[in-house]
Structure formats: structure tokens, C-alpha cells
C-alpha positions in Angstrom: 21.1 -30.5 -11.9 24.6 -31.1 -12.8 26.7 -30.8 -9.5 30.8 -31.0 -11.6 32.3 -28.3 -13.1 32.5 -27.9 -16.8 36.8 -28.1 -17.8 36.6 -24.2 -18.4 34.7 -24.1 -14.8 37.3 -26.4 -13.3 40.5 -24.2 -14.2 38.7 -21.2 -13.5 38.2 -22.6 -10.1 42.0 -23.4 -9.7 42.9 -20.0 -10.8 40.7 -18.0 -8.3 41.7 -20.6 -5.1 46.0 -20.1 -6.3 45.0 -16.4 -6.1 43.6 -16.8 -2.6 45.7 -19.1 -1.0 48.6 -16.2 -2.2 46.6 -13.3 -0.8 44.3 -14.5 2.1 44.6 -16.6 5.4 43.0 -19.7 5.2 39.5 -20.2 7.7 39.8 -22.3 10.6 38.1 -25.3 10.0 34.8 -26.3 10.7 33.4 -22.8 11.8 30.9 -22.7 9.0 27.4 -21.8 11.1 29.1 -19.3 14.0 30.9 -16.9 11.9 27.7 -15.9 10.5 26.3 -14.1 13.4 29.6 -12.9 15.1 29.4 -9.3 15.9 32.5 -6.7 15.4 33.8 -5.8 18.4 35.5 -3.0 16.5 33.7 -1.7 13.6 36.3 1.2 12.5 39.2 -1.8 12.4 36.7 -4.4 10.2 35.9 -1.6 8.0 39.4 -0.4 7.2 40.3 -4.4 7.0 37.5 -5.0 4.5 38.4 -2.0 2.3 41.8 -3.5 2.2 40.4 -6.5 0.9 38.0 -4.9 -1.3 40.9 -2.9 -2.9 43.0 -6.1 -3.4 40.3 -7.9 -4.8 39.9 -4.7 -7.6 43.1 -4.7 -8.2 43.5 -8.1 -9.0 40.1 -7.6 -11.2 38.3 -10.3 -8.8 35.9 -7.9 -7.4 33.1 -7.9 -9.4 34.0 -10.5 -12.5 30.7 -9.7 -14.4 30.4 -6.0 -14.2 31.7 -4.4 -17.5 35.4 -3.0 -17.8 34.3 0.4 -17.9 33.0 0.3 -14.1 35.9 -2.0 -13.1 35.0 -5.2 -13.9 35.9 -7.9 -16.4 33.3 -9.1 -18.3 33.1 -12.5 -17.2 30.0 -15.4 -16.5 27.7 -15.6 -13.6 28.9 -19.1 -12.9 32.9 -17.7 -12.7 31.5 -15.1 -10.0 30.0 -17.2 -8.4 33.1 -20.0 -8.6 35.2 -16.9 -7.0 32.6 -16.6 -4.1 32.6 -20.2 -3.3 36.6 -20.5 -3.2 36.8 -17.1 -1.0 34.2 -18.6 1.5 37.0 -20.8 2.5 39.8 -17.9 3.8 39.2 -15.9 6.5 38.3 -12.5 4.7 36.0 -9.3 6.0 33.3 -8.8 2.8 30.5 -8.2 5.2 30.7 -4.4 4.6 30.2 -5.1 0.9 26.8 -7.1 1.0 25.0 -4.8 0.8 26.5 -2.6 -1.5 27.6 -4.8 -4.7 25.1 -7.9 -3.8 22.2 -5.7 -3.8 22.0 -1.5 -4.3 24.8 -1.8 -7.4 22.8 -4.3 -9.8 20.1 -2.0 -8.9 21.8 1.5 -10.1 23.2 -1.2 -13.0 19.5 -1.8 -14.3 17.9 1.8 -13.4 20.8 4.2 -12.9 21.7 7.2 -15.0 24.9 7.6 -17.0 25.7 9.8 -14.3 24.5 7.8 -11.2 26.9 4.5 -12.7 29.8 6.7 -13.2 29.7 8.3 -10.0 29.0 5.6 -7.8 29.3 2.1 -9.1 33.8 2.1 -9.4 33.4 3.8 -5.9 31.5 1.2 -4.4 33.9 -1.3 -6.4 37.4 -0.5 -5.3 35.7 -0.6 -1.8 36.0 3.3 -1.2 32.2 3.8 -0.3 30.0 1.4 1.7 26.4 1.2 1.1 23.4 0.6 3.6 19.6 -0.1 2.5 16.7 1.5 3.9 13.3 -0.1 3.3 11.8 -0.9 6.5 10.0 1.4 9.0 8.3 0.7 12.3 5.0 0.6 10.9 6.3 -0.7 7.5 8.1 -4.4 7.8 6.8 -7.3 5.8 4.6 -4.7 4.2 7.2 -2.2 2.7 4.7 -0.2 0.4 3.0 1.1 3.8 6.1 3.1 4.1 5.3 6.9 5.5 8.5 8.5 5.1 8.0 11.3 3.2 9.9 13.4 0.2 8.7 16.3 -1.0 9.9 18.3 -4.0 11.5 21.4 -3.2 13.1 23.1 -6.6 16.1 21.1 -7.5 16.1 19.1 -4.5 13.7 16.8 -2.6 13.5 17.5 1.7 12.8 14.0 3.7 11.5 13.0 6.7 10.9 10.3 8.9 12.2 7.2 10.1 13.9 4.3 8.7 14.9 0.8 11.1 16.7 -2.5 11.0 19.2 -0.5 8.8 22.3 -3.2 8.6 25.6 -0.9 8.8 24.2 2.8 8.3 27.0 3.6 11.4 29.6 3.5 8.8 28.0 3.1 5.8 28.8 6.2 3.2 25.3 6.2 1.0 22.4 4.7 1.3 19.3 3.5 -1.1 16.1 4.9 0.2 12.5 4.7 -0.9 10.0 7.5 0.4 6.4 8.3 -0.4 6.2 10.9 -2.8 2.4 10.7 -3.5 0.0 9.7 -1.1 -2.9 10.3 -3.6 -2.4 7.3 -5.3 -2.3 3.5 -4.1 0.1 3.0 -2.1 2.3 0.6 -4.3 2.4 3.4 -7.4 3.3 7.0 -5.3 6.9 6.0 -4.1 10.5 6.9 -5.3 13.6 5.7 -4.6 16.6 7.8 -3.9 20.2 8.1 -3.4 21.2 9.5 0.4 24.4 10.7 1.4 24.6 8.8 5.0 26.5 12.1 5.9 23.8 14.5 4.9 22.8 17.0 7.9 19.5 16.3 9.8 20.3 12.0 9.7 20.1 10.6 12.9 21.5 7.0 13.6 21.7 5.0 16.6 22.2 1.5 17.1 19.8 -0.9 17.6 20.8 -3.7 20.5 20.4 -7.3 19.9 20.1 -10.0 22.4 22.7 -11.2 21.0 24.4 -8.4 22.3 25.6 -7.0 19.1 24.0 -3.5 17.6 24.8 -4.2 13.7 21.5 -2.9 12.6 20.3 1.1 13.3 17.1 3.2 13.1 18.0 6.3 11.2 15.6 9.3 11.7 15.6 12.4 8.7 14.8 15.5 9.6 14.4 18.1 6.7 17.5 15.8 4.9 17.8 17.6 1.4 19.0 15.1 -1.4 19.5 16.6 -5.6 17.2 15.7 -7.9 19.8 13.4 -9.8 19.6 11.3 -7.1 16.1 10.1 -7.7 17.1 6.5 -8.6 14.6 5.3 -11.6 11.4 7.3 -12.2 9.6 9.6 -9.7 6.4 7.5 -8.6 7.5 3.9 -9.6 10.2 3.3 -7.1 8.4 0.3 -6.0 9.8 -1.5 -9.1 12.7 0.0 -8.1 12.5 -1.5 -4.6 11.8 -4.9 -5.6 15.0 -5.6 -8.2 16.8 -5.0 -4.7 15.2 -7.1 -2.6 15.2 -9.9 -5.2 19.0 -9.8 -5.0 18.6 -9.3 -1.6 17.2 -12.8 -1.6 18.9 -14.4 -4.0 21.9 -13.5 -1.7 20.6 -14.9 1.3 19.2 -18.0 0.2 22.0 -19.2 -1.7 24.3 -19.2 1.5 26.8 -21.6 2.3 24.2 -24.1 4.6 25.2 -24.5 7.9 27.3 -28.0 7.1 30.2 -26.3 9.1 28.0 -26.2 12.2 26.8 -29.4 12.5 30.1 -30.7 12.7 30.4 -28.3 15.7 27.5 -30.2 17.4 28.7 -33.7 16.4 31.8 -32.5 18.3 30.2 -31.3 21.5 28.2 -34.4 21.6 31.0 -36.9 21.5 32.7 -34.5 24.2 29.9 -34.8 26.0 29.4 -38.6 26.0 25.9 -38.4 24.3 26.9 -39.2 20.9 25.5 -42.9 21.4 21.9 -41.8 22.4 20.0 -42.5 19.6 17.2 -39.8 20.2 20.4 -37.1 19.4 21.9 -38.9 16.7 18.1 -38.8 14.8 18.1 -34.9 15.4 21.5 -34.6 13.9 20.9 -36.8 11.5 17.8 -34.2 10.5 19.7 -31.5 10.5 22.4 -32.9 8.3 19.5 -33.8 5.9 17.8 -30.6 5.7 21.7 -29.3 5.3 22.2 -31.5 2.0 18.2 -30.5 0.6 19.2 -27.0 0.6 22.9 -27.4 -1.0 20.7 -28.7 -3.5 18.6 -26.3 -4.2 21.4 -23.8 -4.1 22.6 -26.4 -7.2 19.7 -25.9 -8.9 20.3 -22.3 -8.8 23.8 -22.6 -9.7 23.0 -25.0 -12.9 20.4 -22.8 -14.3 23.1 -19.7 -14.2 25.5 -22.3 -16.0 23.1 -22.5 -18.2 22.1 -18.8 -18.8 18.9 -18.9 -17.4 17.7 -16.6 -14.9 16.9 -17.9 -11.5 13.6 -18.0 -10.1 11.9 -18.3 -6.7 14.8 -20.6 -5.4 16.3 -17.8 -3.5 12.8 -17.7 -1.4 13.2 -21.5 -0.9 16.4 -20.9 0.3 16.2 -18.2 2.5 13.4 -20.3 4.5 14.7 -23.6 4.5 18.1 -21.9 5.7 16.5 -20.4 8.5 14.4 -23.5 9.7 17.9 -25.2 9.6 19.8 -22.9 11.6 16.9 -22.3 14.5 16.5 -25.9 14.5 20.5 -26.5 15.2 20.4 -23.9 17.7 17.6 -26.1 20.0 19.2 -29.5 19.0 22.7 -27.7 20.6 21.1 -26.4 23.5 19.4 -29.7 24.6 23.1 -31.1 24.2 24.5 -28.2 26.1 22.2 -26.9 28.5 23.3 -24.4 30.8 27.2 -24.0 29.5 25.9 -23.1 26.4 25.1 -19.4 27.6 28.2 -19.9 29.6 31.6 -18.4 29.1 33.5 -21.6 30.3 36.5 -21.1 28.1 35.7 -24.6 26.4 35.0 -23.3 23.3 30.8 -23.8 23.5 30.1 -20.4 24.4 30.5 -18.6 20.6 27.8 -21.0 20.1 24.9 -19.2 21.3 25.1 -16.5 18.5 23.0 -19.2 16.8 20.4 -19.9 19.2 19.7 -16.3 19.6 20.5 -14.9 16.2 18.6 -17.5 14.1 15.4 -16.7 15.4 15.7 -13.0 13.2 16.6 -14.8 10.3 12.8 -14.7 10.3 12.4 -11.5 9.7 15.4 -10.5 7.8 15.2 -10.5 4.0 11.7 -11.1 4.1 9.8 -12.9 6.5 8.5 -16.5 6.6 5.4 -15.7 5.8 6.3 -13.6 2.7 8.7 -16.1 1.9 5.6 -18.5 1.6 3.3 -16.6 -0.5 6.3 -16.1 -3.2 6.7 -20.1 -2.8 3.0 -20.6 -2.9 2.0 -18.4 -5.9 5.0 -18.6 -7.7 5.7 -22.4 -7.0 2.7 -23.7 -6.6 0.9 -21.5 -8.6 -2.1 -20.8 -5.6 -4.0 -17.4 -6.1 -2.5 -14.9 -4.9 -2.9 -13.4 -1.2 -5.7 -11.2 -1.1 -5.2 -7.4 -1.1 -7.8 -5.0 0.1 -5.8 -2.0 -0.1 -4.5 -2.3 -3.9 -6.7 0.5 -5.6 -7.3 2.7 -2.2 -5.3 6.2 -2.4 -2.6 5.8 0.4 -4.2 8.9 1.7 -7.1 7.0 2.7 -6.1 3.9 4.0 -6.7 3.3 7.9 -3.3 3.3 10.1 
């Protein structure tokens, strides 16, 4: 791994961060680990401050640096993107919105689009005029995606769906939506699904809000009732969506597992513990010095990523290591904290503990989302470790057939 930047890498790096520091507040310090499960408390006014942003960003031709000019971009290097991400991390900016959107659906329509579906969509979602959702999971269909049951059915020049889609991130404001449905259930179940594109505003969608414990509702179940969507919005080929499916959720983990760590957090608790006069018990110090550890490991591995990108190459299964070691780090901080807390961690005392517990109970989904630890696993395993592969009984059954 090389961990400096290259002389072009360095002045690219001073460019972006004079940019910043001209356009954008600066973070408070050492919030790294809380921000990340803070809820809106006013979606409309986060929205409208992130397409501000978005639009600023596009103008300044910082929005998407390796998309070609013809959608808006500039044409640069994976490694200046991702330079640009790293300096905007550090100013207090809304991109949540976007995630979705350009870190996932848009390298999608970039690989399987039409000429049509790129130039109708892709310098929308750009300039931050249209916000994009993802919908993948259903009740019955989690970890296992391909069990999916919603259903499209030709109709003409138009396909009619129905059924029910969940732990949709943003669909209350999104604009459009990726969607895969089954569109054959005579075949396995992996081969007879398509993806679509899904006006969000298309009559018979249903959304309402999903409540967390941490008492945020950012995620939805969306329900479609006889929703019509054109033909040109079949995204790929009719029957192989699941292809389709997968070069999102790849960047889907990629983008979660090459996070920022949660190195801002742990100072957090190194804080509270010297507040609290327990800074000297050496059982405490041992846990924080585990959690700092585990903090460094997955910087690493995000270096690793990082280098081969420098390098050209195309990243492999690191995003899967990331993802879990990210989430074993950020449950395990939440316990360390509330053994150091206790009760006024849950709290509103006004001593600044109780943003705190969006950790100890948002980590725990972390789990789930992206993938789950156990998918996360057999990538690792059989793509790592090279172990067989997990065994499928249902791989040649028609979908038609299979017990539910």
C-alpha cells in the first residue's frame, strides 16, 4: 500500500480543499461517528440545502470528476474523486440525498443505460435536480433479493407493477427510483427479473415511513398498485435484471465500506471518560485501545482500496471487508460508551452525551443494511478465501415452484 499522495495527487488535493474552505462551513471537530446516524428533523429544508450544494458542486465541475463532459462531468481519475470526497468530509455539507443516486443507480444507468435513459436522467441527477431511491428489498426478500415477488407484467407499451418494496432509504422525497420486479416466474428465480426505472410520483405508489428506535423514519415501505412504467424504462435487458441488480449493490458496498472509520468517535469516548474520572481504569483504557485498533485496520484496508484505484486496478472484495469490520467497530463503541455512560447516556442532560446514543442504537442495523453480516462473510469467504461456495438448493427450480 502506498498511504502519500503522488505530487499531481498532492496539488489536486490543495485545489479541491481552497475550493471548500471558499464555498463550505468547516465541521465541528471531532464529530466523526455521530453525524452518521443523525436523523433530519426537517427533510424539505435538508433537501433544498443539499440541492443547493449539489448545484454548486456542478457548477464548479466537482460533482462527479469522472463522469464524461457530455453528462456534466470532467473527465478526471478515480483517485482525484475520491481526493475531493475525502477533503469534503471535513465541511459541514448535506450530500446524504445524493448517495444513493450518483454512488450507486448512476454508474448503473452508466454501464447498462440506453442513449436515451443517460441523456434523460444522468445531468438531472448531477446538477442535483432529481433524487434517487433504491428498491431491492421486500418483506420476504432481504438478504435473499432474487426471492423478490413483486411483479411486472407486460401490458403493450408499458409494464403494470405490483407489490411491495421496504427499507427504501429516502423514497419520501426521492424523485425516481431503481426497481427490480419478477417478470418470469417460469424460470429460476435468479434469471426471470428486470430492472426498471419508476417515477416515485407515478399514481398507485404508496409510501409511508418506517420508525426506528432511533426515533428517526429515514427508510419507507412503498406498496404499487397497478403503477404503469414505459417500456424505455426497462433498465438493461428484460429477464437479466439480476446482473443489473448486482453492479448496484457492488457500488452500494464499495460505498459503505470505504467510509471514513469512526476515528472521530472514539475521541468522543476518550472525552467522556476523562469527564467522567475513569480514564485511569485500565479495563476501559484496553477497550478503547481495541477500538482505536480495529479503527486504524480498517483505514487500512480502505488504503488498499484506494492504492489499487491509484493504480488502475479495479477493486475487489474490500468493500465487503469494510462494510463488516465498520460495523463491528461502531456496535462495539456503542457498548464500550454505554458501560462509560450508563444511564445518562439515553438521557437528555444537556451535557452533550445524549447525541450519543444514535450509535448504540443505530449500529446494530448496520447489520443489515448493504448486505448483511452473513452475506458479507460468504463474499469474504469464497472470494477471499477461496471456500466453496454456499450451497443453493433453489438454483435450477422454476421460481414458480419453489416453497414460500
Amino acid at each position: 500500500m502506498d498511504f502519500n499522495d503522488t505530487p499531481e495527487e498532492e496539488a489536486w488535493r490543495e485545489r479541491c480543499r481552497a475550493w471548500l474552505e471558499g464555498n463550505a462551513p468547516s465541521r465541528k471537530a471531532d464529530t466523526g461517528g455521530v453525524s452518521l446516524f443523525g436523523e433530519m428533523s426537517d427533510d424539505a429544508a435538508h433537501v433544498a440545502r443539499a440541492k443547493e450544494w449539489q448545484a454548486k458542486k456542478f457548477d464548479a465541475g466537482f460533482a462527479a470528476i469522472t463522469w464524461p463532459e457530455e453528462y456534466g462531468g470532467t473527465n478526471g481519475t478515480p483517485m482525484q474523486s475520491i481526493i475531493f470526497r475525502q477533503e469534503e468530509g471535513r465541511f459541514d455539507v448535506p450530500t446524504e440525498p445524493y448517495i444513493i443516486g450518483l454512488g450507486m443507480i448512476a454508474p448503473t444507468i452508466r454501464t447498462v443505460g440506453t442513449d436515451g435513459q443517460k441523456d434523460r436522467y444522468l445531468r438531472e441527477m448531477l446538477r442535483g435536480e432529481e433524487i434517487w431511491c433504491q428498491l431491492f428489498s421486500e418483506p420476504a426478500a432481504g438478504s435473499d433479493v432474487s426471492s423478490l415477488t413483486t411483479s411486472a407484467v407486460r401490458d403493450g407499451d408499458e409494464w403494470v407493477l405490483n407489490g411491495q418494496k421496504v427499507w427504501t432509504s429516502g423514497a419520501h422525497y426521492s424523485d425516481f427510483g431503481e426497481i427490480i420486479c419478477r417478470t418470469d416466474p417460469d424460470v429460476p428465480k435468479h434469471r426471470g427479473i428486470t430492472a426498471f426505472v419508476v417515477d416515485m410520483k407515478a399514481p398507485g405508489i404508496t409510501i409511508r415511513p418506517l420508525r426506528q428506535m432511533t426515533g428517526g423514519a429515514s427508510f419507507n415501505e412503498v406498496f404499487f398498485e397497478d403503477v404503469r412504467v414505459p417500456n424505455d424504462n426497462v433498465l438493461g435487458e428484460v429477464n437479466k435484471g439480476w446482473s443489473v441488480a448486482i453492479t448496484t449493490l457492488m457500488n452500494e458496498r464499495v460505498a459503505i465500506g470505504s467510509g471514513g472509520g469512526i476515528g472521530g468517535g472514539i475521541g468522543r469516548v476518550v472525552e467522556m471518560a476523562r469527564r467522567s474520572g475513569r480514564h485511569t481504569d485500565p479495563v476501559l483504557r484496553q477497550e478503547i485501545a481495541s477500538l482505536y485498533c480495529l479503527q486504524r485496520v480498517q483505514k487500512f484496508n480502505g488504503m488498499r482500496t484506494l492504492t489499487a484505484v491509484s493504480k488502475g486496478a479495479v477493486p475487489g472484495p474490500e468493500g465487503s471487508i469494510g462494510k463488516l469490520l465498520g460495523t463491528k467497530a461502531l456496535v462495539r463503541m456503542g457498548e464500550v460508551y454505554m458501560d462509560l455512560i450508563g444511564p445518562e447516556g439515553i438521557a437528555d442532560t444537556g451535557q452533550g452525551t445524549h447525541d450519543f446514543n444514535q450509535i448504540v442504537l443505530g449500529a446494530p442495523g448496520f447489520r443489515v443494511a448493504g448486505g448483511t453480516d452473513e452475506v458479507m462473510k460468504n463474499i469474504i469467504g469464497e472470494r477471499v478465501l477461496g471456500l466453496p461456495g454456499e450451497p443453493r438448493m433453489d438454483k435450477d427450480i422454476p421460481f414458480r415452484d419453489l416453497p414460500r
